[in-house]
C-alpha positions as CSV (number, residue, x, y, z in Angstrom):
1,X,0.0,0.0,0.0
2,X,3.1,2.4,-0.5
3,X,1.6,3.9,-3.3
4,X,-1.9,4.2,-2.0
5,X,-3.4,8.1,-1.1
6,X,-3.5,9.3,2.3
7,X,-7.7,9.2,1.6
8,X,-7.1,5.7,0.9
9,X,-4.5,5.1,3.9
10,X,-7.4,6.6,6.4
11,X,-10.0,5.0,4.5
12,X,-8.3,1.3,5.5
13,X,-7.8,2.7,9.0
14,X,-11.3,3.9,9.2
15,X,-12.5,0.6,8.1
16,X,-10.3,-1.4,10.7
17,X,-11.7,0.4,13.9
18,X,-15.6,-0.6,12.2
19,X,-14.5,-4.4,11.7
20,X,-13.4,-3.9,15.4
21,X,-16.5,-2.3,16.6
22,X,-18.7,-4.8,14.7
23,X,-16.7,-7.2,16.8
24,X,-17.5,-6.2,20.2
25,X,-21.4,-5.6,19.2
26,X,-20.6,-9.3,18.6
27,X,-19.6,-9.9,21.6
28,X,-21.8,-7.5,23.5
29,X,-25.3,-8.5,21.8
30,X,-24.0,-12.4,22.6
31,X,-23.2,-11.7,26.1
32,X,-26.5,-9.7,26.5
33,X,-28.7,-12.9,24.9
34,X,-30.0,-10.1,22.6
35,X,-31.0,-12.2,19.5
36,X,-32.2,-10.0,16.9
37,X,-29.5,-7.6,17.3
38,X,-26.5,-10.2,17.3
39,X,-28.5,-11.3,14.1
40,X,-28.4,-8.1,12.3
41,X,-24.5,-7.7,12.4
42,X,-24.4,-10.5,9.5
43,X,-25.0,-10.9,5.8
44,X,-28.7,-12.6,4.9
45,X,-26.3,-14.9,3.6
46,X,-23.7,-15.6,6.5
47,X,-22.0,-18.5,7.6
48,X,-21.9,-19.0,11.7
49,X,-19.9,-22.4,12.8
50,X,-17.8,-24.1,15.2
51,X,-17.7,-27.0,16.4
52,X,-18.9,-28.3,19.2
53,X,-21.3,-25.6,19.2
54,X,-22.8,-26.1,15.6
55,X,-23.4,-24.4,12.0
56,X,-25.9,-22.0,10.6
57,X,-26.4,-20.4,7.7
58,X,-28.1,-17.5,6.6
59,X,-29.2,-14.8,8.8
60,X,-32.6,-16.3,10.6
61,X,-30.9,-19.4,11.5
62,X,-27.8,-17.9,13.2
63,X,-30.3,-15.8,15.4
64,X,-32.1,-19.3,15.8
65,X,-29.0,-20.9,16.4
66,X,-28.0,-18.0,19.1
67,X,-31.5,-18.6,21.0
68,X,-30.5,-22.6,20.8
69,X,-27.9,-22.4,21.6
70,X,-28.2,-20.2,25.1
71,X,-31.4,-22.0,26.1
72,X,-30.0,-25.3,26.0
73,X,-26.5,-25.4,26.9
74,X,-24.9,-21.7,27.4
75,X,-26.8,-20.1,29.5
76,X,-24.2,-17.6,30.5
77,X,-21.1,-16.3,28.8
78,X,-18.6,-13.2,28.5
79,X,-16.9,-13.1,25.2
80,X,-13.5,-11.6,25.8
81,X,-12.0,-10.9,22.6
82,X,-8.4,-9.9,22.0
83,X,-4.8,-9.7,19.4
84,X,-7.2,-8.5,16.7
85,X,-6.0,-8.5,13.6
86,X,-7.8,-7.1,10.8
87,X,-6.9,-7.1,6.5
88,X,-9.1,-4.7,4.3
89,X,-8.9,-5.6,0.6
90,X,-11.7,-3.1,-0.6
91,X,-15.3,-4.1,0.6
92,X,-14.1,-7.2,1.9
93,X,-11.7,-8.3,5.0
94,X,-10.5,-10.8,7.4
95,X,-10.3,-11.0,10.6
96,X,-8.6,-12.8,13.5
97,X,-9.5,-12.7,17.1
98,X,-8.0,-15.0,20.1
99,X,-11.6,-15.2,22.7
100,X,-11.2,-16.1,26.6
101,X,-14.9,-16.9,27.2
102,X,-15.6,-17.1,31.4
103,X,-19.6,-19.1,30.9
104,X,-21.5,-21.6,32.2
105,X,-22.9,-24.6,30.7
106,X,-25.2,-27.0,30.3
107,X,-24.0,-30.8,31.2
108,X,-25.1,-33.0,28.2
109,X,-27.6,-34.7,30.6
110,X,-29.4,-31.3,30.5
111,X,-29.5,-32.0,34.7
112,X,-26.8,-29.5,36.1
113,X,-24.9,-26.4,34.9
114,X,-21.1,-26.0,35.5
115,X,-18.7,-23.6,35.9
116,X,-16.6,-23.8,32.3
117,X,-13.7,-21.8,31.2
118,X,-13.5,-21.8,27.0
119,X,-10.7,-20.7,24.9
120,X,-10.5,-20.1,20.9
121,X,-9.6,-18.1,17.9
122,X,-12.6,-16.5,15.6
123,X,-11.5,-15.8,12.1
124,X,-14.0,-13.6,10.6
125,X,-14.4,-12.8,6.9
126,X,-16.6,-9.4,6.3
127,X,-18.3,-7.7,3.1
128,X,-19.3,-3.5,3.3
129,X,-23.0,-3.7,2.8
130,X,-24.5,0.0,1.9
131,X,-21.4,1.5,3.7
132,X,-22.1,-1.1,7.0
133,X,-19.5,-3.5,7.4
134,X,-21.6,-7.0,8.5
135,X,-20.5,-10.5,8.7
136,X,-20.4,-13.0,6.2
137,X,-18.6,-15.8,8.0
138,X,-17.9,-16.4,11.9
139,X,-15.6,-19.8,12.0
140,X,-14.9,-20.7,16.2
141,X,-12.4,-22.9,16.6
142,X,-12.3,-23.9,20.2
143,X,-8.6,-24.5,21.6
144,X,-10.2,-26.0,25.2
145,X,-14.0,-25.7,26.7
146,X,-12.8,-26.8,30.3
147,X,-14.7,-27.1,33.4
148,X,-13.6,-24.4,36.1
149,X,-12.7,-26.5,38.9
150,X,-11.0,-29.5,36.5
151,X,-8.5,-27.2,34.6
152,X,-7.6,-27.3,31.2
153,X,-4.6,-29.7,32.2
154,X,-7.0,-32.5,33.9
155,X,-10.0,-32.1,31.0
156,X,-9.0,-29.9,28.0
157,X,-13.1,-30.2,26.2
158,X,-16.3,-30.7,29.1
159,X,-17.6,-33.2,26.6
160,X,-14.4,-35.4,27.0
């Protein structure tokens, strides 16, 4: 980008702190179990997955998915996200996140809830909609979903 303007230098840089804001509405409508609005951060045709947790796609399923998802097995959860990194190739970009994710879960009984500490990286692909930048792919890949008082070391995944 040596040769690029200093419009198009701040134009980048303008776009990066969006992506980054977009990311902790995320994180903040997730946290806050607020469906519709987590929903309208994507594309009608985004792509939410990670396993253990599942895969939607399109918009109405991922806010189906969210709503699932909290009523059966997670409850509770605070999505710390962190060492963003962030490319802008025009109205498109990438985006990598590590998440430390304090929550509580559902055993797979559906009889008690436990404490769980989950670790993971998001990478995040995005697409400038109408000047908004919205999600068109959320891809969770857990590193270790442990329970509090176990450690990662003892049980690195709850469902181990």
């Amino acid at each position: 980008m040596s040769n690029a303007t200093i419009e198009q230098r701040l134009q980048v840089l303008e776009d990066i702190e969006a992506i980054k804001k977009l990311k902790i509405r995320y994180c903040h409508c997730a946290d806050a179990q607020d469906h519709p609005g987590f929903a309208s951060l994507f594309t009608e045709d985004a792509v939410w997955e990670g396993s253990p947790f599942g895969h939607a796609e399109g918009r109405k399923a991922i806010e189906e998915f969210l709503r699932g998802a909290q009523t059966q097995s997670l409850p509770f959860a605070l999505h710390y996200v962190m060492n963003a990194s962030v490319e802008v190739t025009g109205n498109t970009a990438v985006g990598q996140w590590y998440l430390l994710e304090p929550c509580t879960m559902t055993t797979s009984d559906g009889k008690q809830q436990q404490a769980v500490w989950g670790t993971a990286t998001y990478e995040d692909h995005f697409r400038k909609v109408n000047g908004e930048w919205k999600f068109t792919k959320v891809h969770l890949k857990p590193v270790f979903w442990t329970p509090f008082e176990q450690g990662w070391v003892k049980k690195r995944f709850v469902q181990e």
